[in-house]
mmCIF file of the N, C-alpha and C atoms, coordinates in Angstrom:
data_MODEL
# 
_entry.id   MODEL 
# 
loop_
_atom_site.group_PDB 
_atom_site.id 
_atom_site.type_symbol 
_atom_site.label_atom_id 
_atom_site.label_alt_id 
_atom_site.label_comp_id 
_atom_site.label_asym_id 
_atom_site.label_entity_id 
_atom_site.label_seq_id 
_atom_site.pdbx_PDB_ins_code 
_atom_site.Cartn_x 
_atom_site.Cartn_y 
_atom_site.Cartn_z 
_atom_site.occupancy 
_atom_site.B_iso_or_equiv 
_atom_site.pdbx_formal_charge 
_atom_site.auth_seq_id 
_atom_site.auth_comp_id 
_atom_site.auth_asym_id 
_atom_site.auth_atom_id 
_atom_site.pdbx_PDB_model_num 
ATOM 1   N N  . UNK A 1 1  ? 44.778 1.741  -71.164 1.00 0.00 ? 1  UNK A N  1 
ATOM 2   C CA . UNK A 1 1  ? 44.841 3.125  -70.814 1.00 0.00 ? 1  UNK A CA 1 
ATOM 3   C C  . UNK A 1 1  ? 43.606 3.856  -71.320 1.00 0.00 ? 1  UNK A C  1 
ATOM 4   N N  . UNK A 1 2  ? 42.761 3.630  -72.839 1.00 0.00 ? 2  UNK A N  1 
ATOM 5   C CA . UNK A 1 2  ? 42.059 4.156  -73.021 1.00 0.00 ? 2  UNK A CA 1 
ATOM 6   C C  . UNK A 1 2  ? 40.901 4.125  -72.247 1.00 0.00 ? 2  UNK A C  1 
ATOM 7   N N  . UNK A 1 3  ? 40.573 2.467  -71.784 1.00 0.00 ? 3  UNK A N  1 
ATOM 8   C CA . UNK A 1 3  ? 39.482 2.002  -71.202 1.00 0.00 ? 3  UNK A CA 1 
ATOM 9   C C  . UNK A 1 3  ? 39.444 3.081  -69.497 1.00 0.00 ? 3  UNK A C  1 
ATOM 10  N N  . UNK A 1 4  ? 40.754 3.127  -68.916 1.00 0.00 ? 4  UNK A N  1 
ATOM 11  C CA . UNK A 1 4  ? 40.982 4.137  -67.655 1.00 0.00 ? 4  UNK A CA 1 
ATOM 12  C C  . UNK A 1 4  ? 40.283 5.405  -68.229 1.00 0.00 ? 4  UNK A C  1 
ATOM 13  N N  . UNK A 1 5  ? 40.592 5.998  -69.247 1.00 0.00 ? 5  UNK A N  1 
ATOM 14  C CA . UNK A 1 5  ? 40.470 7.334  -69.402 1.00 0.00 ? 5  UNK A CA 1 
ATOM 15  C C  . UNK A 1 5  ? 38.847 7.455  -69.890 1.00 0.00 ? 5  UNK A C  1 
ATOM 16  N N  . UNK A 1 6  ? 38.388 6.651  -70.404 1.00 0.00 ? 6  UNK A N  1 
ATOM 17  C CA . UNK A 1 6  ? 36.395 6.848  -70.495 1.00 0.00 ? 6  UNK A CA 1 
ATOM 18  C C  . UNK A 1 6  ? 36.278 6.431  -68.901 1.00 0.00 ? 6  UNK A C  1 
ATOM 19  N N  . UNK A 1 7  ? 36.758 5.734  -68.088 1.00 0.00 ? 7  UNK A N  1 
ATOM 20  C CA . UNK A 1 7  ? 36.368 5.378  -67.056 1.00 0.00 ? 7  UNK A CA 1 
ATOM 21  C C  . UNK A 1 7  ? 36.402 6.292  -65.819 1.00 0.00 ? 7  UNK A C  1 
ATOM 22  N N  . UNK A 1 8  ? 37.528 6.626  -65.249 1.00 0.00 ? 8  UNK A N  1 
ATOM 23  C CA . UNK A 1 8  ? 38.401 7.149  -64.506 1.00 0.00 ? 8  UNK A CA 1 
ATOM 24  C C  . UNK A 1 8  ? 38.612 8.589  -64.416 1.00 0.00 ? 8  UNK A C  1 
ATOM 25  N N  . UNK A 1 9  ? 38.879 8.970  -65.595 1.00 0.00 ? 9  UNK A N  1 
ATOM 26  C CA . UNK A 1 9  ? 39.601 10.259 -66.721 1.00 0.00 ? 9  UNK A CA 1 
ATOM 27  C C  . UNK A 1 9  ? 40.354 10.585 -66.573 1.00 0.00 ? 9  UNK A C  1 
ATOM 28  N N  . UNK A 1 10 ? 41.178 11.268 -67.134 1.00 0.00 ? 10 UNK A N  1 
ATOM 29  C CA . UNK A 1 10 ? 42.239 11.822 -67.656 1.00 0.00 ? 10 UNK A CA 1 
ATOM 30  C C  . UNK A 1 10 ? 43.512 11.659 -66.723 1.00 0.00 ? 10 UNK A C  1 
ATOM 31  N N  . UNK A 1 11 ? 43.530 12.229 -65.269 1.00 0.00 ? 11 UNK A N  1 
ATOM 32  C CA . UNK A 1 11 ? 43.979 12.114 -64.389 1.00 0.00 ? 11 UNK A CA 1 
ATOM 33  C C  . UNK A 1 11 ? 44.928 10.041 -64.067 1.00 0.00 ? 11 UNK A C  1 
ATOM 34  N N  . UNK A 1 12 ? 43.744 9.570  -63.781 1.00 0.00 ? 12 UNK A N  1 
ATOM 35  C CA . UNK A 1 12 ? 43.410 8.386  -63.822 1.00 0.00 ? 12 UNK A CA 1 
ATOM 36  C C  . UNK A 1 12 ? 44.526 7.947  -65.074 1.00 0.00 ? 12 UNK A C  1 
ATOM 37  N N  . UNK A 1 13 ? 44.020 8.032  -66.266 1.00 0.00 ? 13 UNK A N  1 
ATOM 38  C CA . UNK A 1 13 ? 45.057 6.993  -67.566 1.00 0.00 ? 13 UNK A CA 1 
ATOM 39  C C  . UNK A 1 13 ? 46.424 7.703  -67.520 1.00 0.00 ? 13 UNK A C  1 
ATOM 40  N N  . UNK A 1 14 ? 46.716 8.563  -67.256 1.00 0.00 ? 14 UNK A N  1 
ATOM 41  C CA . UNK A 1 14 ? 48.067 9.596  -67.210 1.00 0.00 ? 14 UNK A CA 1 
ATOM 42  C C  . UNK A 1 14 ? 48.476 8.412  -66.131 1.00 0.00 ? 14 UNK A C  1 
ATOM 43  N N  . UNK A 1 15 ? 48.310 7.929  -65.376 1.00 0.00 ? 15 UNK A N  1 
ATOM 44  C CA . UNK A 1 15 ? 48.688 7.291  -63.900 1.00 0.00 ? 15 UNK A CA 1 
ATOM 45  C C  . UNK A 1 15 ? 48.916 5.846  -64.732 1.00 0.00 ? 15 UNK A C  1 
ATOM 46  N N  . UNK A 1 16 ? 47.900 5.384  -65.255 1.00 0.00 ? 16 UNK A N  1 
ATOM 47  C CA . UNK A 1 16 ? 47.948 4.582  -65.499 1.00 0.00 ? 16 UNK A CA 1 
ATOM 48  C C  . UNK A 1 16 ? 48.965 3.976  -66.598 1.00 0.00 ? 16 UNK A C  1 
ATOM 49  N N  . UNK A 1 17 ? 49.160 5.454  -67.718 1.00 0.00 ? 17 UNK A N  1 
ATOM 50  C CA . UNK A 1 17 ? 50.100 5.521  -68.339 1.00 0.00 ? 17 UNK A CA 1 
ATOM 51  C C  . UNK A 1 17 ? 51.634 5.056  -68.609 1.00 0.00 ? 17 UNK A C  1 
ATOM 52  N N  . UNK A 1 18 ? 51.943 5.643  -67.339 1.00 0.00 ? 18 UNK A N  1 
ATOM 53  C CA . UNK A 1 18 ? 53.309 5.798  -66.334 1.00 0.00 ? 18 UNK A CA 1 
ATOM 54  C C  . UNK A 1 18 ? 53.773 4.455  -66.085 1.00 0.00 ? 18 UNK A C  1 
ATOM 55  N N  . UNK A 1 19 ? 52.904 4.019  -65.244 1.00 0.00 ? 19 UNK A N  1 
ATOM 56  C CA . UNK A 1 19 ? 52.397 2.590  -64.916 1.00 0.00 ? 19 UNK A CA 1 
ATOM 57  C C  . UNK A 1 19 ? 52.369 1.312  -65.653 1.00 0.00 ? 19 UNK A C  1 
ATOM 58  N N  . UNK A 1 20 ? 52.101 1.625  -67.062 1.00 0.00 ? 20 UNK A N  1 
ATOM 59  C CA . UNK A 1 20 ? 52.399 0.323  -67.807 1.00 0.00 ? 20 UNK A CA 1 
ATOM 60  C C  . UNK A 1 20 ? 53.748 0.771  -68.397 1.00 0.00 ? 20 UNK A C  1 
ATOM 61  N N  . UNK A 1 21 ? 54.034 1.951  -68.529 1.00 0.00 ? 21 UNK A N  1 
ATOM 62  C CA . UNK A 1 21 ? 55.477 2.367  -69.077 1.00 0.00 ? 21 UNK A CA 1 
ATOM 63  C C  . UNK A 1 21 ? 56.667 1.339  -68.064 1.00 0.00 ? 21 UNK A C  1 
ATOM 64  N N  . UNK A 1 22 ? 56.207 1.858  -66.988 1.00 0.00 ? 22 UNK A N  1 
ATOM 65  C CA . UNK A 1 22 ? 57.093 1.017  -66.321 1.00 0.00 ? 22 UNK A CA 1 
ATOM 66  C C  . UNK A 1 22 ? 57.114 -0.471 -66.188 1.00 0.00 ? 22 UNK A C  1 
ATOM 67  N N  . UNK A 1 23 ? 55.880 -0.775 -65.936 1.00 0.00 ? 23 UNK A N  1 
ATOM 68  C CA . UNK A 1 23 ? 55.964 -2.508 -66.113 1.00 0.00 ? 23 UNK A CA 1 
ATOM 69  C C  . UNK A 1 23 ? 55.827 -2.771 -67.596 1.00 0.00 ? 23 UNK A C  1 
ATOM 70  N N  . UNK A 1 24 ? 55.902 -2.486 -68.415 1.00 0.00 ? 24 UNK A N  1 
ATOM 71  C CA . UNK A 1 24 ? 56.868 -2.589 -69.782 1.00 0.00 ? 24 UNK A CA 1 
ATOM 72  C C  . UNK A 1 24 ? 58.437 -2.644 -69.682 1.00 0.00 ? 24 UNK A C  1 
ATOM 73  N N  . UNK A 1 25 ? 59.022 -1.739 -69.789 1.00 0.00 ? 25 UNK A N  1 
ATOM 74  C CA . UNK A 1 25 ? 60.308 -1.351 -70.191 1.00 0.00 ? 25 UNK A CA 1 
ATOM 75  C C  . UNK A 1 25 ? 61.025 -1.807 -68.714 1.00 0.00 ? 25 UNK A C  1 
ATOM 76  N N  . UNK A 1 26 ? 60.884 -1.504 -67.626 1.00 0.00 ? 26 UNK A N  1 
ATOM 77  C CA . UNK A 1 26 ? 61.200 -1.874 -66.724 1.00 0.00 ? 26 UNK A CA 1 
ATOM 78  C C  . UNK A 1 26 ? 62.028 -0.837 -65.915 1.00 0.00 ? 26 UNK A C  1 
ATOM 79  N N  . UNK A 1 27 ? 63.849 -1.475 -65.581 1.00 0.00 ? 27 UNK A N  1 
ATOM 80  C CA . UNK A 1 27 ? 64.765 -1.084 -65.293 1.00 0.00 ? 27 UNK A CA 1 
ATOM 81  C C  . UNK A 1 27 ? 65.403 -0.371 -66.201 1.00 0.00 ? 27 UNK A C  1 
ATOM 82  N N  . UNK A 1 28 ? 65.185 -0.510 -67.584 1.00 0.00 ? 28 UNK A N  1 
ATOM 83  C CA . UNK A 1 28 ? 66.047 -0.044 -68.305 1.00 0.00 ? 28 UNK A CA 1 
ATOM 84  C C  . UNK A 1 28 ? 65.252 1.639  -68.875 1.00 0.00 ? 28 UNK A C  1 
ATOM 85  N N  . UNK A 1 29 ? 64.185 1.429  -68.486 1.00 0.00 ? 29 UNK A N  1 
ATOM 86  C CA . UNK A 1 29 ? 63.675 2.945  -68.917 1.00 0.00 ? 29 UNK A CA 1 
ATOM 87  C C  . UNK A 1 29 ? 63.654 4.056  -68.220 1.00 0.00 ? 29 UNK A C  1 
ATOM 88  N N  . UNK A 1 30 ? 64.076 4.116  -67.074 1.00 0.00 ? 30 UNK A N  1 
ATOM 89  C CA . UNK A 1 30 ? 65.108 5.056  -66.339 1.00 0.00 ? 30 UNK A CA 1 
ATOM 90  C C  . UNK A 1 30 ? 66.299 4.885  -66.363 1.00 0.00 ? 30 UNK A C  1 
ATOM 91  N N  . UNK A 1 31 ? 66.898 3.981  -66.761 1.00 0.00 ? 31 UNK A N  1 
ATOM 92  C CA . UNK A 1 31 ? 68.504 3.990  -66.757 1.00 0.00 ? 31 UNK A CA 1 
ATOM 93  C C  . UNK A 1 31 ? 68.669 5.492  -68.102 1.00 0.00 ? 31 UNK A C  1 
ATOM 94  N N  . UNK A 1 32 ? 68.390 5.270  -69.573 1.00 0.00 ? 32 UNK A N  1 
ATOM 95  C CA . UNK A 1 32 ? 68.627 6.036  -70.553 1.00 0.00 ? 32 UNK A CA 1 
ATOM 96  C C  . UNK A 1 32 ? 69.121 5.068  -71.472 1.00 0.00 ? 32 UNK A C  1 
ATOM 97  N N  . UNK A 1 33 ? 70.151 6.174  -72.290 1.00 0.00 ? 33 UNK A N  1 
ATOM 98  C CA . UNK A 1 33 ? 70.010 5.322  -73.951 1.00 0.00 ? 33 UNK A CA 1 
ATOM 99  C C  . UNK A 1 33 ? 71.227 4.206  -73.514 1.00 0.00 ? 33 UNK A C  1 
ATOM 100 N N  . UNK A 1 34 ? 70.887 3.196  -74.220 1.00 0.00 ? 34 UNK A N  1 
ATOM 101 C CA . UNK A 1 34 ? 72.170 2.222  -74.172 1.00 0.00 ? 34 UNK A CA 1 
ATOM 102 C C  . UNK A 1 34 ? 72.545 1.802  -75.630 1.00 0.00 ? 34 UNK A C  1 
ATOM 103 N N  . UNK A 1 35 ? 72.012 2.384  -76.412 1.00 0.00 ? 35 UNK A N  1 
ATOM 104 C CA . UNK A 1 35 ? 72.192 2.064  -78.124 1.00 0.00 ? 35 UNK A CA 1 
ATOM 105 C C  . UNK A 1 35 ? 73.517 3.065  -78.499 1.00 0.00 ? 35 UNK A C  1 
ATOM 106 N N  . UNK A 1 36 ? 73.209 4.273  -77.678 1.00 0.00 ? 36 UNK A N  1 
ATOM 107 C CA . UNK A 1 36 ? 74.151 5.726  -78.393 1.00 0.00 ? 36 UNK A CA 1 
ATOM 108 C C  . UNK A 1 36 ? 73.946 5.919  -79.896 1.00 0.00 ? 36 UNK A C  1 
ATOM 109 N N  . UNK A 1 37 ? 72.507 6.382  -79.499 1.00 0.00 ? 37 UNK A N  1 
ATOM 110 C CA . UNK A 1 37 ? 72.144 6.154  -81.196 1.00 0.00 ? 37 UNK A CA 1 
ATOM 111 C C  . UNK A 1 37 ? 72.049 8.027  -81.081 1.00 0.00 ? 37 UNK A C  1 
ATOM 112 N N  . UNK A 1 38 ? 71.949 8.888  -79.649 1.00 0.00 ? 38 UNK A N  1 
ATOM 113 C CA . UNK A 1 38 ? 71.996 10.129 -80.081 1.00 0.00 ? 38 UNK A CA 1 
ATOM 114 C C  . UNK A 1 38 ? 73.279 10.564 -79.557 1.00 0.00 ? 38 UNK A C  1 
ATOM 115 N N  . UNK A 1 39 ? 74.208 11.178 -79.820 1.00 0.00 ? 39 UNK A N  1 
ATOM 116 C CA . UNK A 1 39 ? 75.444 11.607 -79.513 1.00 0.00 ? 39 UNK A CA 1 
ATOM 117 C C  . UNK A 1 39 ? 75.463 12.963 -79.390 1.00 0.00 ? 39 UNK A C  1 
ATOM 118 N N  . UNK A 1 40 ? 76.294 13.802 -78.917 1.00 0.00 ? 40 UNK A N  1 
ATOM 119 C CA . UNK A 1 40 ? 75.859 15.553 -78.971 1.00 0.00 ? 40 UNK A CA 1 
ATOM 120 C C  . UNK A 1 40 ? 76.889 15.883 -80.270 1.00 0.00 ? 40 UNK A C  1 
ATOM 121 N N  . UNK A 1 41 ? 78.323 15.425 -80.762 1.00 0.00 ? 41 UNK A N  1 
ATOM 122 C CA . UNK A 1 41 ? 78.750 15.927 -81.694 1.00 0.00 ? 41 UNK A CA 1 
ATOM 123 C C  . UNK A 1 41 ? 78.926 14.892 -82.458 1.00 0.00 ? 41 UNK A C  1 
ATOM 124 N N  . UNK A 1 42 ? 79.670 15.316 -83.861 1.00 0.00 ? 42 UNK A N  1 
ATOM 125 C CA . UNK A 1 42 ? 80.303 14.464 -85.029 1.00 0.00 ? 42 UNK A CA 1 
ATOM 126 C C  . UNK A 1 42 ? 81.818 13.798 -84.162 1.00 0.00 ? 42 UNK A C  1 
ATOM 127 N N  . UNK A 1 43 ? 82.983 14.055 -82.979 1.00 0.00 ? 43 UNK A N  1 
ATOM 128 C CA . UNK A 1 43 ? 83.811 13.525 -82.874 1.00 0.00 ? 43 UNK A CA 1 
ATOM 129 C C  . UNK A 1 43 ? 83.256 12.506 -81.877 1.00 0.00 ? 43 UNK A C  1 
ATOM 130 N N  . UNK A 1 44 ? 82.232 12.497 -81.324 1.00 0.00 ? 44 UNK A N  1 
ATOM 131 C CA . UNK A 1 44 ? 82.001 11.292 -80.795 1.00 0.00 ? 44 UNK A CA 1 
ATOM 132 C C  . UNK A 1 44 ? 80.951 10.250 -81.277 1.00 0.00 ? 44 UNK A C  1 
ATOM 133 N N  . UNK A 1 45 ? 80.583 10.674 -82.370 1.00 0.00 ? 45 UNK A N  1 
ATOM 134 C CA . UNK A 1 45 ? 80.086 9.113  -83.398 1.00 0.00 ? 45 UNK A CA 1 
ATOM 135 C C  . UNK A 1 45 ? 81.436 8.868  -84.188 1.00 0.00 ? 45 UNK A C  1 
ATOM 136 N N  . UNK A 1 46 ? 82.365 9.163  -84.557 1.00 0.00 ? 46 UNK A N  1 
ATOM 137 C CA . UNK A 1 46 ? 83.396 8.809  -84.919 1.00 0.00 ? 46 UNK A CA 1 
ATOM 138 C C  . UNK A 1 46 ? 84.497 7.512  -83.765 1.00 0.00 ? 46 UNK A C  1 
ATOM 139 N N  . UNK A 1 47 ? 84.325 8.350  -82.616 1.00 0.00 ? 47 UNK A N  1 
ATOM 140 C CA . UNK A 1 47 ? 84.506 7.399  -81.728 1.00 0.00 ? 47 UNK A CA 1 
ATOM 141 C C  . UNK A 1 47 ? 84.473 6.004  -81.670 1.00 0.00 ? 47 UNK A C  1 
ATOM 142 N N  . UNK A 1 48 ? 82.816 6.278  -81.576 1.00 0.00 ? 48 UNK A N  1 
ATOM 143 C CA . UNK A 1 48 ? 81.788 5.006  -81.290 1.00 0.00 ? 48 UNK A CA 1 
ATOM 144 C C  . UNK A 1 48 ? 81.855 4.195  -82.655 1.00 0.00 ? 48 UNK A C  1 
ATOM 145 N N  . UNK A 1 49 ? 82.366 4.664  -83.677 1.00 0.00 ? 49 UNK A N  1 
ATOM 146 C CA . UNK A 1 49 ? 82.567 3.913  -85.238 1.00 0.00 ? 49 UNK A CA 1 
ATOM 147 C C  . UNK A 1 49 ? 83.820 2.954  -85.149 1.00 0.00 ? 49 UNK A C  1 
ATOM 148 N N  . UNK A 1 50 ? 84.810 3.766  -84.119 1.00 0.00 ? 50 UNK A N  1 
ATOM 149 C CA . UNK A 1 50 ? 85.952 3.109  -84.234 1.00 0.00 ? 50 UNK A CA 1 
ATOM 150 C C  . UNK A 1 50 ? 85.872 1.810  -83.381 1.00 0.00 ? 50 UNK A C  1 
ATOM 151 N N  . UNK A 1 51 ? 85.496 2.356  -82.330 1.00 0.00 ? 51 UNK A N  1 
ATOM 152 C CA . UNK A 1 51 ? 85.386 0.913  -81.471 1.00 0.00 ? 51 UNK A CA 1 
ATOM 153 C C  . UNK A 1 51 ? 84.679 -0.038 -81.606 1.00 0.00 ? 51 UNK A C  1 
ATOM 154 N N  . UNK A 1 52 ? 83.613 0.598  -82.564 1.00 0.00 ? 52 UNK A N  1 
ATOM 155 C CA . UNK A 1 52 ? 82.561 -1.027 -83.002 1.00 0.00 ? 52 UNK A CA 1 
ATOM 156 C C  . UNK A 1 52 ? 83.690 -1.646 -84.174 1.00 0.00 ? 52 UNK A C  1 
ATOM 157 N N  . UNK A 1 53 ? 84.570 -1.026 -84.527 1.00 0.00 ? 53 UNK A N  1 
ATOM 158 C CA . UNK A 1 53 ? 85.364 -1.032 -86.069 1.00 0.00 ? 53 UNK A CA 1 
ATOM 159 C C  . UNK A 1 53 ? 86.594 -2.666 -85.135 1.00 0.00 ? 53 UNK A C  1 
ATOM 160 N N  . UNK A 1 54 ? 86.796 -1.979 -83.894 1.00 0.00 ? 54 UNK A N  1 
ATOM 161 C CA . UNK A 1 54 ? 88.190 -2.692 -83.707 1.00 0.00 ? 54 UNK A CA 1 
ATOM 162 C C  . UNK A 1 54 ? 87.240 -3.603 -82.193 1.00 0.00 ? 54 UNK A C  1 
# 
């Protein structure tokens, strides 16, 4: 990406950016979180405690 952006510029590595994001991570980096490591309250990490529990 850096080599795009002296080359190309700015425009260019932003693209290019995107681009290895995706052929990195793949399918799963538009899907979202699959860890549930952020939750919006305290009763639903309690939840998620129980069911890893049982």
């Amino acid at each position: 990406m850096g080599a795009v952006l002296v080359i190309k510029g700015a425009s260019m590595a932003f693209a290019a950016g995107i681009l290895l994001c995706v052929l990195l991570y793949g399918k799963d980096w538009l899907r979202g979180e699959n860890e549930k490591l952020f939750v919006a309250n305290e009763s639903e990490k309690s939840k998620l405690k129980e069911e890893k529990a049982s």
